[in-house]
N, C-alpha and C positions, 0 to 999 in steps of 0.2 A: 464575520470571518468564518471562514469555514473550520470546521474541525475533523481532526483524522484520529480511528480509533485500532491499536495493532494487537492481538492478542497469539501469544506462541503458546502453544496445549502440547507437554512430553504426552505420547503413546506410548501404548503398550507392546514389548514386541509381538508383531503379527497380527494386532489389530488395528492397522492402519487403515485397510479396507472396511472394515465394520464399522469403524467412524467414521469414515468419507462417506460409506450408503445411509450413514445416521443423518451426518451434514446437509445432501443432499435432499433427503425426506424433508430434512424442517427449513431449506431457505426461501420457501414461499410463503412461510409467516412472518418474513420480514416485511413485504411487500405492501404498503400501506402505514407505515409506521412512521408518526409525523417526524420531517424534518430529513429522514433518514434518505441519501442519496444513491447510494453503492454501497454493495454489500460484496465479498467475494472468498473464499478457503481453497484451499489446496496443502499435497503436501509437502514439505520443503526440502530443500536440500543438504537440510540436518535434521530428517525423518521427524518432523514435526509437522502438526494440525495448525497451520496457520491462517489466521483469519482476520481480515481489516475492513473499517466502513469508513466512512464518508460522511459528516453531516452537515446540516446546512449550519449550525449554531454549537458552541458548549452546552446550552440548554435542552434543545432539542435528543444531544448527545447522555444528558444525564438523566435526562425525563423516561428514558425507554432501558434505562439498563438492565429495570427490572423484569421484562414484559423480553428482552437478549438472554436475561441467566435463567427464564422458563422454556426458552425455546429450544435453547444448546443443552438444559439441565443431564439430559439423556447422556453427556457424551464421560458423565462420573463412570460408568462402566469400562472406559477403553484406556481412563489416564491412568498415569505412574504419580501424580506430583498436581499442585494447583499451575495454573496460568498464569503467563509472564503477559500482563499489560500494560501497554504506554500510547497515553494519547495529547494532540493538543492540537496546538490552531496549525493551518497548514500556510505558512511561510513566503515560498514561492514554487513557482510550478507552471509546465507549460501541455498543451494539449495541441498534437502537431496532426491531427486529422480529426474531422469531426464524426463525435461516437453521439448521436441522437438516441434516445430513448427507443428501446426497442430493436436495435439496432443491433446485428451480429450475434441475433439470438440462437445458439446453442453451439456457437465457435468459442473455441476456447485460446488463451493468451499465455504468455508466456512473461513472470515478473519477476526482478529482479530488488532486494528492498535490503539498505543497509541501518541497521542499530546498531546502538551502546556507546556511537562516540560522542566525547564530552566538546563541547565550542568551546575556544576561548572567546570568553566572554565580552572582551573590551575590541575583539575583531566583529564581533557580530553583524552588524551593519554593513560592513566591508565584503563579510563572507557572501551574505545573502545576493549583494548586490555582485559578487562574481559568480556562483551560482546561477541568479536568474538571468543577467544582461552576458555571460563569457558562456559558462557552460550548455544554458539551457538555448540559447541563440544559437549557438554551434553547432547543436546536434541537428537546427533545423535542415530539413532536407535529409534526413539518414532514414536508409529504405527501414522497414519493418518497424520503426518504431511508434508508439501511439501516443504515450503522454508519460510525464515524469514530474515529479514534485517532491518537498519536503515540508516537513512538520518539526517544530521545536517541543521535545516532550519533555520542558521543564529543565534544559542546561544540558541536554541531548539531542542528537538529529536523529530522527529517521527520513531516509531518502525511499525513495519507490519511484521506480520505471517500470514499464508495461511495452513490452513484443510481440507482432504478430506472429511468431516463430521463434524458435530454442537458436535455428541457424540465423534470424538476425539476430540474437545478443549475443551466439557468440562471436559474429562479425564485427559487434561490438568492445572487442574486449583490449584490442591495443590503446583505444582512445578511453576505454573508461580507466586501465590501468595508470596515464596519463592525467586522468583525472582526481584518480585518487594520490597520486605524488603531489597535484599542483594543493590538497585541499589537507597537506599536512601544515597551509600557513595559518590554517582558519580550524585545527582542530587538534583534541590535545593526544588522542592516538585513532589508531584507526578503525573502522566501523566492524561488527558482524555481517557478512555479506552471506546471503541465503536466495537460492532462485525456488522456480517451482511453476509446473504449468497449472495453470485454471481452469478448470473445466464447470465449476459452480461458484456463481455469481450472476447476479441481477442489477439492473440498472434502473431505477425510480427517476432519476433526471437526464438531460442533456447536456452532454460537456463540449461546447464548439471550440472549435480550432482556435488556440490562442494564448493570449499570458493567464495567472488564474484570477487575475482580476476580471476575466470576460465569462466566467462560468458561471451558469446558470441553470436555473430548473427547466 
């Protein structure tokens, strides 16, 4: 099962930039790092350093954490506060254009990703299954969008979509609004929602077009 890894970094005021060119300098020592599929930071829309990977395993995910807190170690200079991380298996999720390895190299995207809501618990099953089969089916066919998925971080969701464009999410925004009303039956308040465009991240695998049971290296 795959695993997804989300880390929120407070900055310092005014030193957003001088983490971002720190960021940048070090995310091609990810590159080769077993298991490790996507990588990507930006900063967000509650002026934070935000950063998530991708892994092929929990294992893969734990085995490198140490070889991730050498690479970013640099970024103690810029913070206010430690790092808000949450990570776990990713859930469901769907990929509505195929992004191949290497692919779209040095365009950048535009993500939308919500934390901190709690599932009710005995909906779980229910939720997922209107998520992946109501939600993530529906959005097929919506211009700009790339892929969308969740992750259960331990009696928590985080959700993450991905736009080729700021003007398609927010083309998006009557129907996600729609969606966050239908997804008060499957949760017990509502998410922190943070956007943010990308302009650093790298892709180690191939994600084709599909449900996330068809993604692959």
């Amino acid at each position: 099962m795959l695993f997804f890894r989300l880390t929120l970094v407070p900055i310092q005021e005014g030193k957003m930039e001088d983490a971002m060119s720190f960021a940048e300098e070090k995310v091609d020592e990810f590159i080769g790092i077993p298991g490790l599929l996507q990588v990507a930071l930006c900063e967000n829309s509650d002026g934070q350093l935000m950063s998530w990977s991708t892994w092929l395993s929990e294992d893969s995910m734990n085995g490198s954490s140490e070889q991730l807190a050498e690479a970013l170690g640099g970024l103690k200079d810029f913070v206010t506060g430690p790092p808000e991380i949450s990570f776990g298996p990713m859930t469901a999720g769907q990929q509505y254009v195929n992004i191949m390895k290497g692919d779209r190299e040095g365009q950048s995207f535009v993500v939308r990703i919500g934390y901190g809501s709690e599932y009710i618990e005995e909906k779980y099953d229910e939720g997922m299954d209107w998520l992946q089969n109501t939600v993530y089916a529906g959005y097929e066919g919506t211009e700009g969008l790339l892929g969308a998925f969740a992750v259960d971080v331990g009696g928590k969701f985080v959700t993450l979509s991905n736009w080729d464009s700021q003007e398609a999410l927010d083309a998006s925004l009557e129907s996600f609004q729609q969606i966050m009303a239908d997804a008060q039956n499957y949760i017990k308040s509502p998410p922190t929602i943070v956007t943010g465009e990308c302009s650093i991240w790298r892709n180690m695998a191939s994600f084709p077009a599909g449900k996330l049971s068809d993604w692959s290296k």
